[in-house]
N, C-alpha and C positions, 0 to 999 in steps of 0.2 A: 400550496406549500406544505400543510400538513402532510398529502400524500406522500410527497416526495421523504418528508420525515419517517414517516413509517414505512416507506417503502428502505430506508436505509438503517434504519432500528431492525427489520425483519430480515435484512441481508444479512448485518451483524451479527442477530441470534442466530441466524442460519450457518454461519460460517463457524460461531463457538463451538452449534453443537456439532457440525460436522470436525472440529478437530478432536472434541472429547472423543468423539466416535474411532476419529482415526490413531488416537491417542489411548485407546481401550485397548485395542487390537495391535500394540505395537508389540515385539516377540518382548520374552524375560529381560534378553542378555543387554538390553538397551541400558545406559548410564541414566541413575537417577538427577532429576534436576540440579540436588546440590552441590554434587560434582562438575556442574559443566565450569567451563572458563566462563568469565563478559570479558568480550570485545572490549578495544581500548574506548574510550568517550571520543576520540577522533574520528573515527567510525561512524560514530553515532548510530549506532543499531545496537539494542537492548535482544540478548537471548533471550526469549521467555519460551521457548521450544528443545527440542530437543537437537542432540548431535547428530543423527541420521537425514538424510536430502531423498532429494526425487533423482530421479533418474539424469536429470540434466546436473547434478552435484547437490542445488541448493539448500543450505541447512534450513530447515524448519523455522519460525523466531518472529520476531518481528524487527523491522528496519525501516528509519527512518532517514531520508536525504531532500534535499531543498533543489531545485529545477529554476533555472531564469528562461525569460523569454523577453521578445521585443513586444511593445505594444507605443499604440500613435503615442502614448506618454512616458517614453522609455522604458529600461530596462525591467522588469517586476520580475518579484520571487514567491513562489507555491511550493507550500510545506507539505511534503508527501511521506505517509506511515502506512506502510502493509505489510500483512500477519501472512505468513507461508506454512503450508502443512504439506509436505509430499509433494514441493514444488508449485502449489496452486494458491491463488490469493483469497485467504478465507476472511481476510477482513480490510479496507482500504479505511483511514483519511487522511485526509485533509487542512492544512494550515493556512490558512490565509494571510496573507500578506500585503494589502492594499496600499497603495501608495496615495490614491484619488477616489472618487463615489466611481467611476466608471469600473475602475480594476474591481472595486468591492463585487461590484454587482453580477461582471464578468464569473471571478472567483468564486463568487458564492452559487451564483449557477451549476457551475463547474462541479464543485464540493456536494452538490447536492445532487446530481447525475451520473456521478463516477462509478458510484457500489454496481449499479445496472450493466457498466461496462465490463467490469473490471473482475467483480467478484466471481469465485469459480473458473475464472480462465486461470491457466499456465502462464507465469511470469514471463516464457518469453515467448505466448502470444500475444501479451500484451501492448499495444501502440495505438495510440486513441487518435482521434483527429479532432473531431468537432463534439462539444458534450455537452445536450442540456442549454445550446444554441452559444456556447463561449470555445471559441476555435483555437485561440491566439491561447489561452491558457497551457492547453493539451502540449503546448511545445515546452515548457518548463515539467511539466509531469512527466511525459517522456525524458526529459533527461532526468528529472529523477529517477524514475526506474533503472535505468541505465547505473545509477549508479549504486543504487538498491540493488541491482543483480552481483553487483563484483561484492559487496558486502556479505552475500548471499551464499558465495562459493566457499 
């Protein structure tokens, strides 16, 4: 378990400094942070990026949206937060939502295998299946993202 901890501490800094990076090199004419609008709280995605997107639109920022999925114990809900720089995911988590010890265990697997997937790819290469041996999760992440992308444009 430790690994998998530092292996997602070392994504994370990897992804900060890859936005400061990408955030050095951004041109003059670009709108300073305190100028930008926040999104309404229905939204639920927090700008903390800039106005400018990747080539597919998406603005920079981070956004957060909740994914359901079925499981032998009904319905469950995964709290899903990723940070966009240039359209690419430089930071992912995770919320958990456990209903039972099984969904914990599931979830947290999940949570703890995601950044490997996730980080550094294009938001809409993004569609996991099986993560970290929790399958049934990947189907509420996936609709979060889905709805992280329209937040996104």
């Amino acid at each position: 378990m430790k690994t998998s901890i530092r292996k997602t501490v070392f994504a994370g800094m990897a992804g900060l400094s890859l936005a400061g990076t990408v955030a050095g090199c951004a041109p003059s004419t670009q709108q300073p942070a305190a100028q930008e609008t926040e999104p309404s709280a229905a939204a639920s995605a927090s700008a903390s990026g800039t106005a400018s997107g990747s080539a597919a639109g998406y603005k920079d920022g981070t956004y957060s949206a909740d994914g359901n999925y079925k499981s032998p114990n009904g319905t469950e809900t995964v709290g899903v937060q990723l940070t966009l720089a240039n359209g690419t995911v430089s930071a992912v988590e995770i919320t958990e939502h456990p209903s039972n010890p099984n969904t914990r265990k599931f979830q947290g697997q999940f949570a703890g295998g995601i950044a490997d997937q996730v980080v550094g790819k294009s938001l809409d290469e993004i569609k996991v299946s099986k993560v970290a041996g929790s399958s049934l999760t990947s189907g509420g992440f996936n609709q979060a993202v889905e709805a992280i992308k329209a937040q996104a444009l």
